[in-house]
N, CA, C, O and CB atoms as a CASP TS submission, in Angstrom:
PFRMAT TS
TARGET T0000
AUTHOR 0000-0000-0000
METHOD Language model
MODEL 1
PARENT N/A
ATOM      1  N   UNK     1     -18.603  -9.135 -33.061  1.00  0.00           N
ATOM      2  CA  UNK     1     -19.050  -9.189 -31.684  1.00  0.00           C
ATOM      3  C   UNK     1     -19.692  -7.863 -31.303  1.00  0.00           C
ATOM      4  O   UNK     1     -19.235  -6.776 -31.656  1.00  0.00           O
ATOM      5  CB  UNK     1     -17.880  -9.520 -30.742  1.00  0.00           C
ATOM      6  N   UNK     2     -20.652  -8.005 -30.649  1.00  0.00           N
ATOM      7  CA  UNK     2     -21.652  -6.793 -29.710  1.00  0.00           C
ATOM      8  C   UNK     2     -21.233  -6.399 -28.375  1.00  0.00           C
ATOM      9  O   UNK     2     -21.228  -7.137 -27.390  1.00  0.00           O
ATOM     10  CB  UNK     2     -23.175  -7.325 -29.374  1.00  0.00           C
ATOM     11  N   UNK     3     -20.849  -5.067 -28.423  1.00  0.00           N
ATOM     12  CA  UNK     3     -20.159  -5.156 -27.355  1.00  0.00           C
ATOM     13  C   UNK     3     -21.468  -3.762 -26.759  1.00  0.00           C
ATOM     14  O   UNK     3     -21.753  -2.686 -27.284  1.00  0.00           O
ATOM     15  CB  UNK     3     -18.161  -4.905 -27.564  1.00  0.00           C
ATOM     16  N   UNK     4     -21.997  -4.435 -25.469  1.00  0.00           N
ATOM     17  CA  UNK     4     -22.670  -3.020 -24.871  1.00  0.00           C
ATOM     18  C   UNK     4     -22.289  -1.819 -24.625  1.00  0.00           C
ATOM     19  O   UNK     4     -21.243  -1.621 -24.007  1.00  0.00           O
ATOM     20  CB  UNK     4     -23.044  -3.095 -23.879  1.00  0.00           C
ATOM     21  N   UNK     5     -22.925  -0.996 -24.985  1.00  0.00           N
ATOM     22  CA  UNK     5     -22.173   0.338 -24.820  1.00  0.00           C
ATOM     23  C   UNK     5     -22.937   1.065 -23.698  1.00  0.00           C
ATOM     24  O   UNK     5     -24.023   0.598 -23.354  1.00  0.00           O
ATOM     25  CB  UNK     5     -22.135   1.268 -26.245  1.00  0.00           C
ATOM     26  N   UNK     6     -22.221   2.720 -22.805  1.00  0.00           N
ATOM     27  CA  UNK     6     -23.295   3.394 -22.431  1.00  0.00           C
ATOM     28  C   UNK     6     -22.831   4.632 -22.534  1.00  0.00           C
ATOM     29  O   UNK     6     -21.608   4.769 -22.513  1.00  0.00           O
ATOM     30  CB  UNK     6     -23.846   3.072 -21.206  1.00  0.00           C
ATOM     31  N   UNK     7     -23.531   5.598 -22.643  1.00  0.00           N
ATOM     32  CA  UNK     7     -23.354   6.761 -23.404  1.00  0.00           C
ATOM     33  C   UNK     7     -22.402   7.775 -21.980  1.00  0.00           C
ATOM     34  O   UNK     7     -22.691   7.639 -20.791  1.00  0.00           O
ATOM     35  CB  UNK     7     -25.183   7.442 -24.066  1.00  0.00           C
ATOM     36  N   UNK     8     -21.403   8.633 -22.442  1.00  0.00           N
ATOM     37  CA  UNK     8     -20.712   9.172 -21.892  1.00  0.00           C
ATOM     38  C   UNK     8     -20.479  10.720 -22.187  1.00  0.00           C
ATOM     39  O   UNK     8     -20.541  11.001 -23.383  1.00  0.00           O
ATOM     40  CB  UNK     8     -19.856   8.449 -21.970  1.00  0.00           C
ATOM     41  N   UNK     9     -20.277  11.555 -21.497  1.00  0.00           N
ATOM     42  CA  UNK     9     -20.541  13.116 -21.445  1.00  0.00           C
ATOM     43  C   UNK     9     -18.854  13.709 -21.750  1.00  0.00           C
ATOM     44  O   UNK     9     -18.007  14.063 -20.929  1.00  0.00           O
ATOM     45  CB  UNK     9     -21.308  13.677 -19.625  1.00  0.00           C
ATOM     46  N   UNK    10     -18.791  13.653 -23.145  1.00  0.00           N
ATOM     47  CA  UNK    10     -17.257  13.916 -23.937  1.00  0.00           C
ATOM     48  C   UNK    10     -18.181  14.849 -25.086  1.00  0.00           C
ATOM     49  O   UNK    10     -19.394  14.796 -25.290  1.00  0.00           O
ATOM     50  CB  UNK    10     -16.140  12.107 -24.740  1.00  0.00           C
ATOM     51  N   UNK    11     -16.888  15.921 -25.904  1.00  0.00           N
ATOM     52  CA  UNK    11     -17.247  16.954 -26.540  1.00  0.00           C
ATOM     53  C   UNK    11     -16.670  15.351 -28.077  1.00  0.00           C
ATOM     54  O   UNK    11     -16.986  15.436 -29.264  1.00  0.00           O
ATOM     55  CB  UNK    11     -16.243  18.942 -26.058  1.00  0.00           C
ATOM     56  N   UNK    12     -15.881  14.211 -27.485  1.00  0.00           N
ATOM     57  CA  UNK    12     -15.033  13.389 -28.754  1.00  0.00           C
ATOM     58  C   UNK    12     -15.859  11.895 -28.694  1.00  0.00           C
ATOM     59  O   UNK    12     -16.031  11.156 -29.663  1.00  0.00           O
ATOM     60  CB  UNK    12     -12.971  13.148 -28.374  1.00  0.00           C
ATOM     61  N   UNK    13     -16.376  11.622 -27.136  1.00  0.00           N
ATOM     62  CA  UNK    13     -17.222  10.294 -27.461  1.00  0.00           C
ATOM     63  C   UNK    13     -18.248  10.094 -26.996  1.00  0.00           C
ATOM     64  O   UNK    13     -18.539  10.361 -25.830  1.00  0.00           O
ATOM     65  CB  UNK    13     -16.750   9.224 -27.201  1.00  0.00           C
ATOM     66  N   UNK    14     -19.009   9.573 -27.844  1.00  0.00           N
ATOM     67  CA  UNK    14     -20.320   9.007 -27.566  1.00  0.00           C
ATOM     68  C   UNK    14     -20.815   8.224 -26.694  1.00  0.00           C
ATOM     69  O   UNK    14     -21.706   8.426 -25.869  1.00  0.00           O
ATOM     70  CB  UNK    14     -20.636   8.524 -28.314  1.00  0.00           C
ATOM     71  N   UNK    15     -20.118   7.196 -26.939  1.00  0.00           N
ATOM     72  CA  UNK    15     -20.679   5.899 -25.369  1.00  0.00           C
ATOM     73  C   UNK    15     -19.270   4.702 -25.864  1.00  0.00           C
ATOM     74  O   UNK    15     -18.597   4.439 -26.860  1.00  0.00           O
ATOM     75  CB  UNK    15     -23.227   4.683 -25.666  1.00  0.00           C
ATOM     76  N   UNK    16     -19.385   4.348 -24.709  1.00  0.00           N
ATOM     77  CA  UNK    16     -18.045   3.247 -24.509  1.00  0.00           C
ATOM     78  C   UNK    16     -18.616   2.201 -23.866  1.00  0.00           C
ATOM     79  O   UNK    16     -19.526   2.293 -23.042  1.00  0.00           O
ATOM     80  CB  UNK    16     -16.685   3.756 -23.559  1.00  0.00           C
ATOM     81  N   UNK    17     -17.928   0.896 -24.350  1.00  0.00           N
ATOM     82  CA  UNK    17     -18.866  -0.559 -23.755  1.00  0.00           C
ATOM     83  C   UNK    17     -17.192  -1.402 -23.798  1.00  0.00           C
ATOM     84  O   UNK    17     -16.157  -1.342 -24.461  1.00  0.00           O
ATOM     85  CB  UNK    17     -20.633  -1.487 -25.275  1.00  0.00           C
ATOM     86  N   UNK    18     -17.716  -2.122 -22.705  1.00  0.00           N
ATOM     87  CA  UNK    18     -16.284  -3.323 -22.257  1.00  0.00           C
ATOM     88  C   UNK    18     -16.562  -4.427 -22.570  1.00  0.00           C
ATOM     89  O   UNK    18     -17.255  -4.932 -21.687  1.00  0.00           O
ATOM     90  CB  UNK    18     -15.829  -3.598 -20.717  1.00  0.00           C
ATOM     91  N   UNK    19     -16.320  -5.325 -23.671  1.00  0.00           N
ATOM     92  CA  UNK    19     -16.534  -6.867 -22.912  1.00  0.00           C
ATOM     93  C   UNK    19     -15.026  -7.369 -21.953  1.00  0.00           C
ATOM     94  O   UNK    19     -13.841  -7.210 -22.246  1.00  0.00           O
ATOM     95  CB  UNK    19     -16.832  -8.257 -24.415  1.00  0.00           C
ATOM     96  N   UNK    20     -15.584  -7.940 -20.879  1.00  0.00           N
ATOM     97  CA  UNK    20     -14.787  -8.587 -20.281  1.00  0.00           C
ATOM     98  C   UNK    20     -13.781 -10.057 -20.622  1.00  0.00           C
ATOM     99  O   UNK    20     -12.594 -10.382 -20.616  1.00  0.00           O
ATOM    100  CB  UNK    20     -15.520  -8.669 -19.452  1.00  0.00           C
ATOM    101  N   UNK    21     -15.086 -10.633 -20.898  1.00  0.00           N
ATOM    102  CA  UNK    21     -14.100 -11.910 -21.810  1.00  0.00           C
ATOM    103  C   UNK    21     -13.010 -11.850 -23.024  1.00  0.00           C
ATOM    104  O   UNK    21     -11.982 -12.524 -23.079  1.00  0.00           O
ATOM    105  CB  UNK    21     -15.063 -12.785 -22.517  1.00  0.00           C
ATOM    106  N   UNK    22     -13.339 -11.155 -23.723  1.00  0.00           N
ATOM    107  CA  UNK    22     -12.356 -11.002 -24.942  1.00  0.00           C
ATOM    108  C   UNK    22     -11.444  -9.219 -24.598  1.00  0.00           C
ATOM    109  O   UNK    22     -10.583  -8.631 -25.253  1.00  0.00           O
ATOM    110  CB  UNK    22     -13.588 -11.034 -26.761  1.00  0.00           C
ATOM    111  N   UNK    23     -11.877  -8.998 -23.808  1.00  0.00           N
ATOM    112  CA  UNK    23     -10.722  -7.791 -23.727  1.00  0.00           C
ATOM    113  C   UNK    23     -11.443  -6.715 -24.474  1.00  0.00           C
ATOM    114  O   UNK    23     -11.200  -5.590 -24.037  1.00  0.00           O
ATOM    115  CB  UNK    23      -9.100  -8.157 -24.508  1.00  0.00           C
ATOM    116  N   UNK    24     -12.256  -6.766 -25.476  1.00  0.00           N
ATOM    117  CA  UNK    24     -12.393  -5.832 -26.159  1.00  0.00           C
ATOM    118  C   UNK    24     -12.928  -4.758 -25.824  1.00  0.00           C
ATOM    119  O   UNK    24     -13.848  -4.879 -25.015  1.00  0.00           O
ATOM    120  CB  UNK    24     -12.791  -6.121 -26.933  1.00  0.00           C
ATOM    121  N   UNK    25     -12.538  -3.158 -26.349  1.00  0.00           N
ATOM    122  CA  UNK    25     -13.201  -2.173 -25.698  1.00  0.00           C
ATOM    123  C   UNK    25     -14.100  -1.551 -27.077  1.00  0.00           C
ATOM    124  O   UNK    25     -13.639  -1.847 -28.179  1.00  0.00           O
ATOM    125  CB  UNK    25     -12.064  -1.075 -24.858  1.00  0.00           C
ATOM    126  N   UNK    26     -14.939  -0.986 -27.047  1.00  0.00           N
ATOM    127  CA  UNK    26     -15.834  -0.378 -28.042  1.00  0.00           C
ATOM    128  C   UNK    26     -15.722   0.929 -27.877  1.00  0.00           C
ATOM    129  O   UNK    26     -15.432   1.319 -26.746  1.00  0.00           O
ATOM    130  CB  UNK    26     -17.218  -0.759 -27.974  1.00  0.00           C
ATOM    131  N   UNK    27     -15.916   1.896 -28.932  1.00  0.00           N
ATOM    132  CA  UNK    27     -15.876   3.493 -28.857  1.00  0.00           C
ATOM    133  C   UNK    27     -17.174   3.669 -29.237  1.00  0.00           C
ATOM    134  O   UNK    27     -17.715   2.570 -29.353  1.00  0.00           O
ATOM    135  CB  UNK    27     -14.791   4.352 -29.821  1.00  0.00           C
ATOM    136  N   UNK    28     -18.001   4.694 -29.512  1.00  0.00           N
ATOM    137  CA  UNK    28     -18.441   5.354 -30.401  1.00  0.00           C
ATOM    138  C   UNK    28     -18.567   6.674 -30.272  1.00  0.00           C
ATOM    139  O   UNK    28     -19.268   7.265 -29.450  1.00  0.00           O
ATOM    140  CB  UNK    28     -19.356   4.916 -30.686  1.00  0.00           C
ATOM    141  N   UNK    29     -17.746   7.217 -31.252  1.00  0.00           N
ATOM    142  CA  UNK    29     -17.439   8.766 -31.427  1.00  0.00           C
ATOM    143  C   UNK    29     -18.568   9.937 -31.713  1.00  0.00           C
ATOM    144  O   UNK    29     -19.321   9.775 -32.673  1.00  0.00           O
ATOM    145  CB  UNK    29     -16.515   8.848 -32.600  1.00  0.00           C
ATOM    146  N   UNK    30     -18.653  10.759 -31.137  1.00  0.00           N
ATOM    147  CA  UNK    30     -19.435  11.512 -31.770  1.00  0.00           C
ATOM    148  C   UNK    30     -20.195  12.271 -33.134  1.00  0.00           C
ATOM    149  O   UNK    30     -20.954  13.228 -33.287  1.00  0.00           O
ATOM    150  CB  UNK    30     -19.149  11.870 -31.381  1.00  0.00           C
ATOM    151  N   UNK    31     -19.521  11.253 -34.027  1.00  0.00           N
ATOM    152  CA  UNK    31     -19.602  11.226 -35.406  1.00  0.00           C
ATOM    153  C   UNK    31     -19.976  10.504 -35.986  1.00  0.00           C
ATOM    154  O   UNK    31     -19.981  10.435 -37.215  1.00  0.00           O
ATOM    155  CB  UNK    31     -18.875  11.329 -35.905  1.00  0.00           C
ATOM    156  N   UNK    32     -20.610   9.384 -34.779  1.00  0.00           N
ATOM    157  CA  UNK    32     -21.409   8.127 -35.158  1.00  0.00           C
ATOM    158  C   UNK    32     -20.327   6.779 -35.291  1.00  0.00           C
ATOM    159  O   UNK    32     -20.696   5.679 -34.880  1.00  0.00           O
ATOM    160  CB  UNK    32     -22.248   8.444 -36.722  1.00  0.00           C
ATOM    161  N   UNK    33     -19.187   6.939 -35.801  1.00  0.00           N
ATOM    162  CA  UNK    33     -18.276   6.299 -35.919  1.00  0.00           C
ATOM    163  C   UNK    33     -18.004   5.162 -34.629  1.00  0.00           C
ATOM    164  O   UNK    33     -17.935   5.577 -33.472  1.00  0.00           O
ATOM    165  CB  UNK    33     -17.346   7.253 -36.181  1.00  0.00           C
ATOM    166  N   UNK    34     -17.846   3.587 -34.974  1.00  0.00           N
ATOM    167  CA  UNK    34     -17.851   2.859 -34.002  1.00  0.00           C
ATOM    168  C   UNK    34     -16.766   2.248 -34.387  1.00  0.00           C
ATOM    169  O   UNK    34     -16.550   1.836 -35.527  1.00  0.00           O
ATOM    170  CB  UNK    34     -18.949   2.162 -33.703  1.00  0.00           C
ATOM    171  N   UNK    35     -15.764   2.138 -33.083  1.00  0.00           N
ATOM    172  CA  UNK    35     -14.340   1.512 -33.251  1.00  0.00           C
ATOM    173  C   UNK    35     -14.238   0.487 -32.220  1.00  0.00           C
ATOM    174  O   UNK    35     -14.644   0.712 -31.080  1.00  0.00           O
ATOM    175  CB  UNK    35     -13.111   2.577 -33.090  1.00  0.00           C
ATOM    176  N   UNK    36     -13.546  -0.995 -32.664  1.00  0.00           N
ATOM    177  CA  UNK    36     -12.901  -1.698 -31.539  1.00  0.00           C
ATOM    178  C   UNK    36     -11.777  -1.748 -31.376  1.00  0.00           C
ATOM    179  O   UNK    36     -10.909  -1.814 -32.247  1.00  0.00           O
ATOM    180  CB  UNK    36     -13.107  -2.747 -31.429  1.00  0.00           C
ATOM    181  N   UNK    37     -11.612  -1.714 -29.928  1.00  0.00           N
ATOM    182  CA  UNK    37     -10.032  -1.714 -29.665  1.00  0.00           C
ATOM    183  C   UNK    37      -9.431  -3.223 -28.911  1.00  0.00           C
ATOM    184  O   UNK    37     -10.079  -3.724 -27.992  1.00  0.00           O
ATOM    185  CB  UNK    37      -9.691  -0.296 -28.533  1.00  0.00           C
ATOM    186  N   UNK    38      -8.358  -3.757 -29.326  1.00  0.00           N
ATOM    187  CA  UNK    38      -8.174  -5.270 -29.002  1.00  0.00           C
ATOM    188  C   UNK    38      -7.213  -5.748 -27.690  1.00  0.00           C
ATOM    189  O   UNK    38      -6.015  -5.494 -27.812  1.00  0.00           O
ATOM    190  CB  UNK    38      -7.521  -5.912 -30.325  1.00  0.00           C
ATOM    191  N   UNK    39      -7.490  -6.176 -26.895  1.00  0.00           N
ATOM    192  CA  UNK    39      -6.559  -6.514 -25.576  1.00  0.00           C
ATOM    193  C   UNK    39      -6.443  -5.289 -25.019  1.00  0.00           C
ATOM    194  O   UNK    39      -5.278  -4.922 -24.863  1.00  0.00           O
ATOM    195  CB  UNK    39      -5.042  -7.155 -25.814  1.00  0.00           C
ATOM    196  N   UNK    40      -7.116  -4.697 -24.742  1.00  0.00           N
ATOM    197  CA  UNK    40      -7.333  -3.652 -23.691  1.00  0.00           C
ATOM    198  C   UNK    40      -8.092  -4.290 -22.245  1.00  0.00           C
ATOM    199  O   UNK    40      -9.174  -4.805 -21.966  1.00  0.00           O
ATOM    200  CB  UNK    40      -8.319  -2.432 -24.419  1.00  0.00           C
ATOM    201  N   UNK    41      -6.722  -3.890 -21.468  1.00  0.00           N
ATOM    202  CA  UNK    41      -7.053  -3.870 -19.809  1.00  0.00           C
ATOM    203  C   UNK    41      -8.384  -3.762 -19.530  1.00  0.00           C
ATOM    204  O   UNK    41      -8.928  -2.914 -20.237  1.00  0.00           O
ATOM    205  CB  UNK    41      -6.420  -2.684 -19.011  1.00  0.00           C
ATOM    206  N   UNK    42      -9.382  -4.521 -18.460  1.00  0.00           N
ATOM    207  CA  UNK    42     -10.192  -3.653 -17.851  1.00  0.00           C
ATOM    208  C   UNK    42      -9.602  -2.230 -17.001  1.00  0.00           C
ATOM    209  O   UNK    42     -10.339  -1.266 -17.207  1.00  0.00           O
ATOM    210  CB  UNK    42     -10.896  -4.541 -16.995  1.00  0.00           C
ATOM    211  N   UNK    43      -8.859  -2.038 -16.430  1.00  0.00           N
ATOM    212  CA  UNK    43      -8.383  -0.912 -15.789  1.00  0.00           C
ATOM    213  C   UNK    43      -8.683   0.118 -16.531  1.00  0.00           C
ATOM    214  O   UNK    43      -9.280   1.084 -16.054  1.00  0.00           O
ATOM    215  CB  UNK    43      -7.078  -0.922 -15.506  1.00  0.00           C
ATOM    216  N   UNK    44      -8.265   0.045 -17.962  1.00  0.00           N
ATOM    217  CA  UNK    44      -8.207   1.449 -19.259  1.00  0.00           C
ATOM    218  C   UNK    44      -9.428   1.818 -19.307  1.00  0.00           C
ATOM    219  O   UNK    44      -9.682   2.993 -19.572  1.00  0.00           O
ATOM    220  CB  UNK    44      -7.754   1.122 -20.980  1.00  0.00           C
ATOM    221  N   UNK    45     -10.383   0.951 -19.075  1.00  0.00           N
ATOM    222  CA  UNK    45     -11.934   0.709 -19.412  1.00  0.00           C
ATOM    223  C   UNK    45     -12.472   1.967 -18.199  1.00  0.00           C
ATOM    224  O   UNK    45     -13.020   3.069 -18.222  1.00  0.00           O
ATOM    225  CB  UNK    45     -12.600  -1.311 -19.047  1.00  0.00           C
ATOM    226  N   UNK    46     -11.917   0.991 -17.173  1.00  0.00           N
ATOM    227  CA  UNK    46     -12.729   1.587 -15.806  1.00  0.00           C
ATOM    228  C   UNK    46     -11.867   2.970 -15.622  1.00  0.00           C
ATOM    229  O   UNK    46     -12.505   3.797 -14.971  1.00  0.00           O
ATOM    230  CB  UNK    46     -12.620   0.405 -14.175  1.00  0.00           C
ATOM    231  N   UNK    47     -10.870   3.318 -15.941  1.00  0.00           N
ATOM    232  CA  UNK    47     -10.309   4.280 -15.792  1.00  0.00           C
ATOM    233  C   UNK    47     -11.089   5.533 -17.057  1.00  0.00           C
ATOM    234  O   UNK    47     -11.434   6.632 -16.624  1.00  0.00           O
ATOM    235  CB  UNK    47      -8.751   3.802 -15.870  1.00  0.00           C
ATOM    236  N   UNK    48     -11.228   5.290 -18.138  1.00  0.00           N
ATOM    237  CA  UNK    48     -11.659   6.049 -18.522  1.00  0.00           C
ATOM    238  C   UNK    48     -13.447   6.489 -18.436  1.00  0.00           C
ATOM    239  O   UNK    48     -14.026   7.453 -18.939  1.00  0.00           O
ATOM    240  CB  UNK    48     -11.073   5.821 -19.466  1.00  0.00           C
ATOM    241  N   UNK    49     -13.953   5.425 -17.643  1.00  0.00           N
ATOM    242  CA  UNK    49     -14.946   5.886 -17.493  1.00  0.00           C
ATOM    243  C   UNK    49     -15.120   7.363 -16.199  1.00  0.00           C
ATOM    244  O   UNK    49     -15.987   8.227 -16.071  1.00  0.00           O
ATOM    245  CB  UNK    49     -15.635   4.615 -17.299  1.00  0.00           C
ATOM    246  N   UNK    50     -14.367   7.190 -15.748  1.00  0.00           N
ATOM    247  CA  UNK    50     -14.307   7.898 -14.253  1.00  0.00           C
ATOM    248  C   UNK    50     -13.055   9.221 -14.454  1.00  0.00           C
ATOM    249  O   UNK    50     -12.656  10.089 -13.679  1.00  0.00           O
ATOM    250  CB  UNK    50     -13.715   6.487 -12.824  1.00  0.00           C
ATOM    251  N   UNK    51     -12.782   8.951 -15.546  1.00  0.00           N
ATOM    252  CA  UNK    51     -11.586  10.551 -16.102  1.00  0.00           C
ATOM    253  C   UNK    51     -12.658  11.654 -16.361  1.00  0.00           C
ATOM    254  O   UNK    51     -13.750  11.522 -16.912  1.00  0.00           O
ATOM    255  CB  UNK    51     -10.442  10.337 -18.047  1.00  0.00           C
ATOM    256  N   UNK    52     -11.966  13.010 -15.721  1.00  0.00           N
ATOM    257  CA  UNK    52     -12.240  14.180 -16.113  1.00  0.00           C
ATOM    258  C   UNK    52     -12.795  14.976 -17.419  1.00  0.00           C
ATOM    259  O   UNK    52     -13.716  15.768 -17.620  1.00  0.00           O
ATOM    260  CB  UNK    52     -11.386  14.497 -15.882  1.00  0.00           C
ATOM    261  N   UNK    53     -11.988  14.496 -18.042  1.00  0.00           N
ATOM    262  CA  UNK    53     -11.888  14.387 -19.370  1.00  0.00           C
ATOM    263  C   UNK    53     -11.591  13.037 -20.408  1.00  0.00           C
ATOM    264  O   UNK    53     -10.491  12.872 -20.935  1.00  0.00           O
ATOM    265  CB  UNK    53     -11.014  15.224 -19.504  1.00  0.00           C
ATOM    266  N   UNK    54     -12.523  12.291 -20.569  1.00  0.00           N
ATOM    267  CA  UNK    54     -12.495  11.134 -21.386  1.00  0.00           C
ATOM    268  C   UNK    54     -11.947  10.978 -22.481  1.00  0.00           C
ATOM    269  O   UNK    54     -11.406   9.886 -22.657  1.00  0.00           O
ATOM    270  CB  UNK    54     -13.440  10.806 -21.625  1.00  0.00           C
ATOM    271  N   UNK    55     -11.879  12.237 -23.852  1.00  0.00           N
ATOM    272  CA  UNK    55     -11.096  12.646 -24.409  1.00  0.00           C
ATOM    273  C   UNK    55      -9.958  12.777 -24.665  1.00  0.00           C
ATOM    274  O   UNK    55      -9.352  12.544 -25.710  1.00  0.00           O
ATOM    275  CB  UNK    55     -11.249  13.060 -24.377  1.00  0.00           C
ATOM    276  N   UNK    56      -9.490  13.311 -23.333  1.00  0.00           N
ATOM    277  CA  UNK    56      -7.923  13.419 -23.103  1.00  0.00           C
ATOM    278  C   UNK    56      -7.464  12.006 -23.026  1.00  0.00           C
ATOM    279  O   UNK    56      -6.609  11.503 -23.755  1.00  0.00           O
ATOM    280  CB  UNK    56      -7.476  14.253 -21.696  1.00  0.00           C
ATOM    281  N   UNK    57      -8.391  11.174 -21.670  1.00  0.00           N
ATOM    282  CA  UNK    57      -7.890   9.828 -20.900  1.00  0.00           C
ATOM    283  C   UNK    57      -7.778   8.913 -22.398  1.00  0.00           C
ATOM    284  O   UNK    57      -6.766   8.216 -22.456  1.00  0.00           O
ATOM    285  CB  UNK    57      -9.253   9.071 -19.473  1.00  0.00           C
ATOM    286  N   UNK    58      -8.865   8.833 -23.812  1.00  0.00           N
ATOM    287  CA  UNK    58      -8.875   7.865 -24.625  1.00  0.00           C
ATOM    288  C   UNK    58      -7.611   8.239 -25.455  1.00  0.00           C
ATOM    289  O   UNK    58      -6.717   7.452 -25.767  1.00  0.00           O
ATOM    290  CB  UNK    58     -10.210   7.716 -25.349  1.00  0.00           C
ATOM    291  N   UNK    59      -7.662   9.255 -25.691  1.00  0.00           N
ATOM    292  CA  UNK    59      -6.236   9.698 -26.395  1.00  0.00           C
ATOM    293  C   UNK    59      -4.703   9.470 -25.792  1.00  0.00           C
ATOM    294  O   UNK    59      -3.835   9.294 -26.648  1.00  0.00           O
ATOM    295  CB  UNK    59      -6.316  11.203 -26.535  1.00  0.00           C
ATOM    296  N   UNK    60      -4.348   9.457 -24.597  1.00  0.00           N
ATOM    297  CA  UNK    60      -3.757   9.342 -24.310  1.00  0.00           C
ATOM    298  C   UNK    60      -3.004   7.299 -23.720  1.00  0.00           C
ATOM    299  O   UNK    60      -2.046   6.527 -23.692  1.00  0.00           O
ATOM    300  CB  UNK    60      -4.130  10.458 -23.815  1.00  0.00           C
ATOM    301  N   UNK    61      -3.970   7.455 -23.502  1.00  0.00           N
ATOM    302  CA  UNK    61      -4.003   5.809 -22.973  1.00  0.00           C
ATOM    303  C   UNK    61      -4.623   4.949 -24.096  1.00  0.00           C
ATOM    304  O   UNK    61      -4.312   3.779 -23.876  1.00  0.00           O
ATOM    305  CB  UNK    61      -5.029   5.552 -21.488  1.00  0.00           C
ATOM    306  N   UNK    62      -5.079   5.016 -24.773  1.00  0.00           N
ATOM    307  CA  UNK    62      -5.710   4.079 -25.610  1.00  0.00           C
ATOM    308  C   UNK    62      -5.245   4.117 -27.278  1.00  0.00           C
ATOM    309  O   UNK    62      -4.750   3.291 -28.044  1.00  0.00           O
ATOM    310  CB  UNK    62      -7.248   4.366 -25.423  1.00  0.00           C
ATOM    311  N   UNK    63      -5.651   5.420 -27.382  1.00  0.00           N
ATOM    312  CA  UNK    63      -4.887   5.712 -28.731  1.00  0.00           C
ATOM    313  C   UNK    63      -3.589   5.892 -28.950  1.00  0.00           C
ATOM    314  O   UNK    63      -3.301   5.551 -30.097  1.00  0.00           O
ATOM    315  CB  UNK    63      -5.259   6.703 -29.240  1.00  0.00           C
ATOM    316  N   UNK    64      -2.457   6.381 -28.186  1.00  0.00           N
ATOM    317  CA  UNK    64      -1.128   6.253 -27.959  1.00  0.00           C
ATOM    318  C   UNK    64      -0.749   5.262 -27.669  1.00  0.00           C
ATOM    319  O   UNK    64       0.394   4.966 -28.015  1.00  0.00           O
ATOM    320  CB  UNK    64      -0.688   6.890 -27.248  1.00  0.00           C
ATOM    321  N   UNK    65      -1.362   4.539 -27.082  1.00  0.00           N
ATOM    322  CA  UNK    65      -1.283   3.455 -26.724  1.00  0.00           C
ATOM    323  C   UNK    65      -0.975   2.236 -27.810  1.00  0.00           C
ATOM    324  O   UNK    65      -0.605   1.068 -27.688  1.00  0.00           O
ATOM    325  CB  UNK    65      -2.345   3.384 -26.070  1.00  0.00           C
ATOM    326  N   UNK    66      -1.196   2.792 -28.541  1.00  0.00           N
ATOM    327  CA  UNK    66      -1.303   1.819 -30.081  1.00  0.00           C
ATOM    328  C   UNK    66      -1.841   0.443 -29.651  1.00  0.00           C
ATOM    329  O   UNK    66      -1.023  -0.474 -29.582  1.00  0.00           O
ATOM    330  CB  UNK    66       0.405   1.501 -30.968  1.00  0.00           C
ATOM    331  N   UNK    67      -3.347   0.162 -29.306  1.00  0.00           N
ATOM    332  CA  UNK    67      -3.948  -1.434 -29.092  1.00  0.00           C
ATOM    333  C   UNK    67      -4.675  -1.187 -30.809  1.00  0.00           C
ATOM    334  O   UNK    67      -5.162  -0.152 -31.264  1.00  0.00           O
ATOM    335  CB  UNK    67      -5.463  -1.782 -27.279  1.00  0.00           C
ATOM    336  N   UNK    68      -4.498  -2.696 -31.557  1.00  0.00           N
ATOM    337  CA  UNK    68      -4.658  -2.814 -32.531  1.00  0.00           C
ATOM    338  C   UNK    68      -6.651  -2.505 -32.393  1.00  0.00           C
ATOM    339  O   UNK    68      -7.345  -2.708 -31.396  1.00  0.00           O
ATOM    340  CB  UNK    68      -3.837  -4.192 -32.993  1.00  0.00           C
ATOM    341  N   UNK    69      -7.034  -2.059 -33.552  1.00  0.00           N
ATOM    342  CA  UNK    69      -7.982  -1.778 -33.611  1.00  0.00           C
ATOM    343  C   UNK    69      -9.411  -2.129 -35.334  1.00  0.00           C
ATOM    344  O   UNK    69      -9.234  -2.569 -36.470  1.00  0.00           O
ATOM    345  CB  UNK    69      -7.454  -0.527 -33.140  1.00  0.00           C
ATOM    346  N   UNK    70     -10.161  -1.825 -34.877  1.00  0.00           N
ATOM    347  CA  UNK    70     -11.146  -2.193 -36.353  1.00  0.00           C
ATOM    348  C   UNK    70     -12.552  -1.654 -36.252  1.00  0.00           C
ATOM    349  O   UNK    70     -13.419  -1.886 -35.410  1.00  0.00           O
ATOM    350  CB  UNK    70     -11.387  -3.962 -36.636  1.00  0.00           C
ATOM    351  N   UNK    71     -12.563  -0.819 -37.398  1.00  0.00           N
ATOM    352  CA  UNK    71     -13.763   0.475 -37.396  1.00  0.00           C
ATOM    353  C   UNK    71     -14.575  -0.755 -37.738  1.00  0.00           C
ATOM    354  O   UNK    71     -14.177  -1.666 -38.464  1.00  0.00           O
ATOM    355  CB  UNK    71     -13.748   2.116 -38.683  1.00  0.00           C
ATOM    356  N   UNK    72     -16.380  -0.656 -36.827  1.00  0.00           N
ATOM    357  CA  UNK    72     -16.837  -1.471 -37.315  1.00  0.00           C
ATOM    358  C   UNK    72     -18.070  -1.069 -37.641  1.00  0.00           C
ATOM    359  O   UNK    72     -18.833  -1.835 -38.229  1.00  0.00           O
ATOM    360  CB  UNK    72     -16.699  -2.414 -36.722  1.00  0.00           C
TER
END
């Protein structure tokens, strides 16, 4: 699945895209690296778009978070 992305002002990510229907959230890291993350809230979504630090907010909430995931 294609999930739209749009580019975001992090020293760790590149651009982040939501689909709504399937939950899924998309990364792409500054290393080119593109990850999905599975049954993630819209809230996590919209919340990390609007964090201080996006970095911190994905690490903390998303990646601690342990939502199953798949480098794609």
């Amino acid at each position: 699945m294609k999930v739209d992305r749009i580019s975001v002002e992090s020293s760790n990510l590149a651009s982040v895209g939501y689909d709504e229907d399937s939950s899924i959230m998309e990364v792409e890291f500054n290393d080119g690296s593109v990850y999905q993350y599975y049954s993630v809230p819209s809230y996590v979504f919209d919340e990390l778009l609007t964090a201080s630090s996006k970095g911190k907010y994905f690490h903390k909430n998303v990646k601690e978070a342990r939502y199953q995931y798949q480098r794609v």
